[in-house]
N, C-alpha and C positions, 0 to 999 in steps of 0.2 A: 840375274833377274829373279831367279826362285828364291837366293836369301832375300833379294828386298819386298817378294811379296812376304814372304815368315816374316819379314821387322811389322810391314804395314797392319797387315793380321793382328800379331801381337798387341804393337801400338793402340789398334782399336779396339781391342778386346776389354769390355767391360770389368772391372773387379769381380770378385766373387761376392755375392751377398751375405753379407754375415750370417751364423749357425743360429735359430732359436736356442733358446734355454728353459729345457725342458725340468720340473723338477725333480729335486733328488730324496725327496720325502711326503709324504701322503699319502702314500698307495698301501696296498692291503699286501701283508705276507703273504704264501700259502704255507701252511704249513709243512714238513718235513714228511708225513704221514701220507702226503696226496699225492699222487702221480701226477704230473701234471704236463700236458699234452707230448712233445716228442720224447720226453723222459723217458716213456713207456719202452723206445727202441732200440736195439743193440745197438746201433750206427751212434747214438747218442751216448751210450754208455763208451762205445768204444775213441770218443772224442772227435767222431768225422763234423758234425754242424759246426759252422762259428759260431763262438758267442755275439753276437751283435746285442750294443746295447741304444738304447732308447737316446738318442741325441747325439751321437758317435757320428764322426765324419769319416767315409771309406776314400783314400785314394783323394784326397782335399776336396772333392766335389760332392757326394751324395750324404746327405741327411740322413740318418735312421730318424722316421716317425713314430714306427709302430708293426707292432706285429699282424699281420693279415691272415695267415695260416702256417700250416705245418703237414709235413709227409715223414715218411719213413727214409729218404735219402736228403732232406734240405727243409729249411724253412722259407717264407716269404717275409719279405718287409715291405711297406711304404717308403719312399725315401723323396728327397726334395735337391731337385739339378741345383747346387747353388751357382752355377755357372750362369744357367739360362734363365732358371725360374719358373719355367714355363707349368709343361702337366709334373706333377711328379714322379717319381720312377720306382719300378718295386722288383725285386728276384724272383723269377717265378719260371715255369717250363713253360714258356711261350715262344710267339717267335720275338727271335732276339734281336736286341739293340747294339748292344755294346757288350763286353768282355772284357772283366777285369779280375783282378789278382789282389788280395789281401790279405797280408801277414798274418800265419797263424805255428803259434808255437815252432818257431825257428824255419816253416815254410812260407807256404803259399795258399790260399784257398780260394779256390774257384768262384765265381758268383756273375749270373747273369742278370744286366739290366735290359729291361721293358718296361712298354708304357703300361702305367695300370692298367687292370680290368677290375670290373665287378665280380661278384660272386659268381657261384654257378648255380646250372638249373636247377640240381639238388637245394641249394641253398636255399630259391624262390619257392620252391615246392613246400617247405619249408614255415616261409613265413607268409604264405596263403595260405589262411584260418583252412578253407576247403580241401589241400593238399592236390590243388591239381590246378595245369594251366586251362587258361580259358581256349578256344578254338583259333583265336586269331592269333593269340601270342606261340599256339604251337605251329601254328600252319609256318608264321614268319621265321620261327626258331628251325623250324625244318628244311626250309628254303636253306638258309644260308648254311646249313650242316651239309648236308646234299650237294651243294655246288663246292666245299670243302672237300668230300669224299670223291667227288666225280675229278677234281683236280690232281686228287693223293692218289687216286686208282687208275686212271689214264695216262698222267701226265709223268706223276713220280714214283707208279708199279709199285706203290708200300700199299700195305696192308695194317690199318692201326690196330688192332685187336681188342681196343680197350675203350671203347665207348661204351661211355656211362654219364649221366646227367651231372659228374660230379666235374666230369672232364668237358662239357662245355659249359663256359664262361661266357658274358655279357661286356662289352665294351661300355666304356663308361661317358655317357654323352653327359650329365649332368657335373659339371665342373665343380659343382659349391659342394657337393659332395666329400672332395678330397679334402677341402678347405675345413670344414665340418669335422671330418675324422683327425685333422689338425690338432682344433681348439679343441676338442674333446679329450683327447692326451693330455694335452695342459694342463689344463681344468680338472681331470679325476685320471691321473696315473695308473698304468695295466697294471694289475695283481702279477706277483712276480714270488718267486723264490731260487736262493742260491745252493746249488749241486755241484760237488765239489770244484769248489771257488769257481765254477762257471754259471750265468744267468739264464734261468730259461721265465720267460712272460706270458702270460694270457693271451691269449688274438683278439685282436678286437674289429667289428663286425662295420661294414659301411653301411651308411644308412641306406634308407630305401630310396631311388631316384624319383623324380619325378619323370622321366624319360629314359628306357631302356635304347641300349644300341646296340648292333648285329651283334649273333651268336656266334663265339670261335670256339672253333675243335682246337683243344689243346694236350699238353701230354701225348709227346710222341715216345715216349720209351721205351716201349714195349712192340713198335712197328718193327717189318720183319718184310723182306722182298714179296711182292705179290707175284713175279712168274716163276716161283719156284712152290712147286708143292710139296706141302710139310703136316704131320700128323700129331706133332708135340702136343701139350696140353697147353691150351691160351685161353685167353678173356677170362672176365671178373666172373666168379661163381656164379652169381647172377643172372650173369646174361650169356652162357655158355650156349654156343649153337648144338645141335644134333649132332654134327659131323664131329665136334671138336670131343661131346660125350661118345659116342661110338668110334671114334678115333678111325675116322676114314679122312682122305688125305682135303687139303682145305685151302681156301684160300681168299681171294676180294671178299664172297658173299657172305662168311663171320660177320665182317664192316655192317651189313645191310642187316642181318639178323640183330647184331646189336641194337640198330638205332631204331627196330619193332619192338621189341622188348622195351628201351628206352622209352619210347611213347606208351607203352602201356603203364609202366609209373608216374611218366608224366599228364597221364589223360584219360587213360582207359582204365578206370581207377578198378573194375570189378576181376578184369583180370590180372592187374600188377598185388590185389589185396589177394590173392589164391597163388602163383605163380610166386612170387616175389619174398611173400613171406615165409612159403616152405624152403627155397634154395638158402634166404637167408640165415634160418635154422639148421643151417649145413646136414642137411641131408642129401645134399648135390645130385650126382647124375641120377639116381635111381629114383629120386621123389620127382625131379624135376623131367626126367624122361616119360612118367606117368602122366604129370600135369600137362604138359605138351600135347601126351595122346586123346588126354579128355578135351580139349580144346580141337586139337586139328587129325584127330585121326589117327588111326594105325601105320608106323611108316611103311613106307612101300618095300617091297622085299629085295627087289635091287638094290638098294641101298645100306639093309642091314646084312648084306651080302660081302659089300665094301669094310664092311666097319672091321679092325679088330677085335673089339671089345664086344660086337652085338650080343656074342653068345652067353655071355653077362647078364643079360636082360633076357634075352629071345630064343625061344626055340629054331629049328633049325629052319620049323615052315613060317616063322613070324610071329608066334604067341608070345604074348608078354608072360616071363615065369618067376617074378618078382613078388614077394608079397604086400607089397605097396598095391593098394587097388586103385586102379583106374577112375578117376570122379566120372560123376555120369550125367545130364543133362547138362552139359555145361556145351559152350560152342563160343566162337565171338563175335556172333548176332545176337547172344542171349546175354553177353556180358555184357554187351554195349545199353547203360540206360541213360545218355544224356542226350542223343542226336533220335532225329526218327525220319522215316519218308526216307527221300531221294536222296537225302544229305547224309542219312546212316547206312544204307545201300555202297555210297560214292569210299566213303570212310571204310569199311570193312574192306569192302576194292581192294583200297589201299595199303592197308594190312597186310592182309593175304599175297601181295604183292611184295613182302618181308618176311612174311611169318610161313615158308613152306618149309616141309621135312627136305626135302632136296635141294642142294646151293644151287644148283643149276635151274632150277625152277625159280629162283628167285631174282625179280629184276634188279637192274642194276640203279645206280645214282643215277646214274642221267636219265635213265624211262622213269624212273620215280619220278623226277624233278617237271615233267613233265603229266604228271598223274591229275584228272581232274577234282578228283575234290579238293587236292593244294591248289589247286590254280583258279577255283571256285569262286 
């Protein structure tokens, strides 16, 4: 019975739709001189990326469209099911579809298919003249980060360590979009150059939607068991919590700390432009331990009690003994100039609610998710 449902399966299984023909001249060299995007990383020097080229069919089913982005361990592609036809399919660190294997230099190379997504909040942040979201696109984008983190932290005791506006992503409701970054390859070919006899291409950018869809935490690779407590050094320079710069032991509430910091890039623009810009300047713990205190205070002494590293920074009674000074009228009632009344009141709440020196002071996904000015 189970070979003659495999015949009937088979039997009805539609062809595979033929490959587009993408061309093979038009497009802009880079020159030999320019780095140009994963170039820059050892893993690429040392031959880990595939070459995937622009129109290449992996495993007789998926399309290469076009190049979407790049990281330091893989690149992204768009690709087209020619099986189904349906959305298209692109490698990326999501959650996965499918696993497959593609010949590379006498092996194998890993490569994960998912359904696209759009860019990420970085990205929108971006190509918003203002550099900041509006209230209801962050309320909604928080919502669905939150009920992500409250699933990762209850449900599956990880801990992601790496939230940052670059690692969530937008689901792609507006279809003609993919269609659009199609005919757009066609039509004007990615700038490309060849490294030794392998190809690396430009990324090219999806348009804007007309319709955004839920926000996904993506990029899990740097998540690490949440009931075990660990002091190692995590998260993105940027958004390094207290605990993790003073190196006292740490855990879920990194998660929460991240995604205060993250709204303060994506919204609170007066303190991600003072905060943000010094860590990015890699002056890391000792600017950014400053800037923290001008905003929320001296930490509490129990806790620089815990750290290994306090005495780095602090006397034995608390004093900051760093010559980085302290900024001085600053707070994040005084940062805040776009909300005012009960609605900038509700908003800082919520904050403070993220943004304490103590993990344990700080609430969790799920009381967040319940927080009045989200649910306002």
């Amino acid at each position: 019975m189970a070979n003659i449902m495999r015949w009937v399966t088979k039997a009805l299984r539609k062809p595979p739709f033929p490959p587009l023909i993408f061309p093979t001249g038009g497009y802009q060299t880079v020159p030999p001189s320019e780095v140009l995007e994963e170039e820059r990383f050892e893993q690429f020097k040392q031959g880990q990326y595939y070459p995937a080229n622009i129109g290449e069919v992996l495993t007789s089913k998926y399309q290469v469209i076009g190049k979407l982005g790049f990281g330091t361990i893989s690149t992204v592609w768009l690709a087209r099911d020619l099986e189904e036809l349906m959305a298209p399919s692109s490698c990326s660190y999501k959650e996965s579809t499918e696993y497959l294997h593609t010949p590379l230099f006498g092996g194998n190379h890993s490569c994960l298919v998912q359904i696209p997504m759009w860019e990420s909040f970085r990205d929108l942040l971006y190509r918003n003249p203002y550099h900041r979201f509006t209230e209801d696109l962050l309320k909604s984008g928080l919502m669905q980060i939150l009920l992500a983190l409250d699933y990762l932290h209850t449900e599956c005791k990880l801990v992601h360590t790496d939230i940052k506006s670059d690692n969530i992503l937008l689901e792609i409701e507006d279809q003609f979009i993919l269609e659009s970054f199609t005919q757009a390859e066609l039509k004007s070919p990615s700038p490309r150059k060849i490294v030794n006899d392998l190809p690396i291409y430009n990324s090219r950018c999806f348009d804007l939607p007309k319709v955004f869809g839920r926000a996904i935490l993506s990029d899990f690779g740097s998540a690490v068991k949440g009931d075990e407590k660990r002091n190692h050094d995590a998260q993105p320079n940027v958004y390094r919590s207290p605990e993790v710069m003073l190196k006292t032991d740490w855990s879920y509430p990194v998660d929460i700390w991240n995604v205060g910091v993250m709204v303060c890039s994506a919204y609170h623009s007066s303190l991600s432009s003072s905060v943000l810009t010094l860590w990015d300047d890699r002056v890391f713990d000792t600017g950014a331990l400053a800037e923290v205190m001008g905003f929320l205070g001296p930490p509490p002494l129990d806790m620089l009690q815990r750290g290994k590293r306090s005495h780095e920074f602090f006397t034995s009674d608390g004093k900051w003994k760093q010559d980085i000074e302290i900024p001085a009228g600053v707070s994040l009632e005084l940062s805040e100039e776009f909300l005012d009344g009960k609605n900038k009141e509700m908003f800082i709440a919520f904050m403070r609610g993220m943004l304490q020196w103590r993990p344990e002071d700080r609430k969790t996904a799920k009381e967040l998710l319940q927080d009045p000015w989200l649910n306002d």
